[in-house]
N, C-alpha and C positions, 0 to 999 in steps of 0.2 A: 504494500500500500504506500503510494506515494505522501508526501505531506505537503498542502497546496497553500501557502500565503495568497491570501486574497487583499488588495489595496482598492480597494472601490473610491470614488469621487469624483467630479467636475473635470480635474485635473486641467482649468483654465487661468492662466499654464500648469502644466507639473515643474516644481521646483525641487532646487536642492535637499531642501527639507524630505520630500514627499521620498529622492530617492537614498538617503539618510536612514530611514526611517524602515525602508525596504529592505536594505542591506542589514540593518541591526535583528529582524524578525529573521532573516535568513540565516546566519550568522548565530544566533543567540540559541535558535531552537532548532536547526539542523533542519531546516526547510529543505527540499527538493527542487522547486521553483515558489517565486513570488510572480505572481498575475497580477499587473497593476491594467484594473478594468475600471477607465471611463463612462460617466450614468450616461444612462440615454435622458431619458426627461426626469431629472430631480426635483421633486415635488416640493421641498424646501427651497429650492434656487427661485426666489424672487427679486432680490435686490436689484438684478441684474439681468444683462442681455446673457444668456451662454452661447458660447463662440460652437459654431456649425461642429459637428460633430468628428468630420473628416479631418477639420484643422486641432482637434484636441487629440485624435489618436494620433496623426503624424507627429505631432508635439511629444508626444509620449516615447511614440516608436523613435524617433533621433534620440531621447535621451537616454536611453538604452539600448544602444545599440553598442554591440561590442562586449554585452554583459550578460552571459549563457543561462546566469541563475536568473534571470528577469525573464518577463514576457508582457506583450502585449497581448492583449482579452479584449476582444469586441463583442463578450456577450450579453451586456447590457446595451449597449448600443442600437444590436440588432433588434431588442425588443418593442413593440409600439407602446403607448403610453407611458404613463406614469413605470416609474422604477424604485420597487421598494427592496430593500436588502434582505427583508423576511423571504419575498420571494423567489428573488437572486439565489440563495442559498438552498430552497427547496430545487430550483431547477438543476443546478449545478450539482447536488446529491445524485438527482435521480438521474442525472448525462451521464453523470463520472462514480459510479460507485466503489470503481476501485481508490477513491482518493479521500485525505483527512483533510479537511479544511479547517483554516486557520483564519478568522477574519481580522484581520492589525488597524485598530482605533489609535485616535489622542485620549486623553485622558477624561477631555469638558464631553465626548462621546459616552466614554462608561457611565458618568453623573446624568447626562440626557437620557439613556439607551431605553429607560420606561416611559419615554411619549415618543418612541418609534414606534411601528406599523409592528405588529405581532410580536415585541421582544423576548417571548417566549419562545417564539420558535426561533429565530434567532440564536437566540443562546442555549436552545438544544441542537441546532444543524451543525454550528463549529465553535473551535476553542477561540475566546477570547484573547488576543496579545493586544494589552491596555499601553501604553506608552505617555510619558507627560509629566506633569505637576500634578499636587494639589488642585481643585477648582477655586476658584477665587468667588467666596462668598459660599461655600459647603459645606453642609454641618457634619459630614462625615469625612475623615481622611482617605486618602485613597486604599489603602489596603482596610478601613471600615467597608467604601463603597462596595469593593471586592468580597468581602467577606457576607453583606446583605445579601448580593446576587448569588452568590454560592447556594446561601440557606435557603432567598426564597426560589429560584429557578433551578436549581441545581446546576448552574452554570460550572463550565470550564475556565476559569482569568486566572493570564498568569501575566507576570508584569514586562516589560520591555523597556531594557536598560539601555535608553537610547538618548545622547547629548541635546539640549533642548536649540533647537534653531531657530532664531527668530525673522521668519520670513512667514509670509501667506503668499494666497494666489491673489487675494484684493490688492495688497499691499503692490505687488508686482505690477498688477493692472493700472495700478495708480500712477506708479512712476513710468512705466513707457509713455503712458496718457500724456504726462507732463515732461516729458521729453528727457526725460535723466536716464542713466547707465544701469543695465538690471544683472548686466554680466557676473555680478559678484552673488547671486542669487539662482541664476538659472543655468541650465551647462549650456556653452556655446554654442553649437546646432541648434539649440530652441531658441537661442535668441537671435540670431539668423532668420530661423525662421518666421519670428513677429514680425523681426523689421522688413524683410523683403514681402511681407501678406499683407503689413498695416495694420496688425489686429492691435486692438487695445488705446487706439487712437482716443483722444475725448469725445468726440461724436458717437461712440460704442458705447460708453461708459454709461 
């Protein structure tokens, strides 16, 4: 049985962080590959425009390129509608049942994870790898929060000792917007890539 790190998200851009983050789940817990899969329609993404779908997986696919234990996953992408990770995780069981899946959150994710869509099922379909800080403003410490979901879902969390980065994808979107250097945040093919596509202009924003 393989062991499948799943990175689900926007990934608009994927940043250093995001592949930081991949390599520490792989690395830490003897991963087989990490699958970093781009949402097709994130039902939470309203702030914002999301960049077409084909410019978030090439974004992905240049930044991993060259790195065997990675892959790209288009199969939330391929899906119509809304994209929930309860059922990401059902599907992906019953494709692949020879494989353990691994789902790799932040931390403000495990403090959220009971006002997602089914987190029950969730956190019986794979092993949590929680990553991050303290929440800021949470009456439980993280190995509290860890220790609640245990008891009441019978969840799998185990923790991920991974250095804290302080980048985002807003953050990133901001400053190409505003005309500044993102190079120290994103690997070079991706940002190539923004600047020769335009993405991320202020009229996007």
């Amino acid at each position: 049985m393989s062991k499948i790190g799943i990175m689900g998200g926007t990934f608009d851009p994927i940043h250093n962080g995001h592949l930081a983050l991949g390599r520490q789940a792989y690395e830490e817990y003897g991963l087989d590959q990490v699958w970093f899969m781009p949402s097709g329609t994130p039902p939470h993404k309203k702030d914002h425009t999301v960049t077409a779908a084909a410019d978030r997986c090439e974004m992905v696919k240049l930044a991993i390129a060259g790195c065997p234990c990675f892959k790209l996953s288009d199969f939330e992408i391929r899906r119509p509608g809304n994209t929930y990770t309860a059922d990401t995780l059902a599907l992906l069981r019953g494709q692949y049942p020879e494989h353990e899946f691994y789902f790799i959150i932040g931390g403000d994710s495990l403090y959220e994870i009971e006002r997602w869509y089914h987190p029950e099922r969730i956190m019986k379909l794979a092993v949590l790898l929680a990553a991050g800080r303290e929440y800021e403003g949470a009456v439980r410490t993280m190995d509290q929060q860890i220790a609640y979901l245990k008891e009441r879902y019978g969840a799998d969390i185990r923790r991920l000792h991974c250095r804290e980065m302080d980048v985002s994808s807003n953050e990133v979107r901001g400053l190409e917007a505003r005309g500044e250097r993102i190079v120290q945040y994103v690997p070079k093919p991706v940002e190539a890539y923004i600047e020769s596509h335009g993405l991320y202009q202020e009229k996007t924003l």
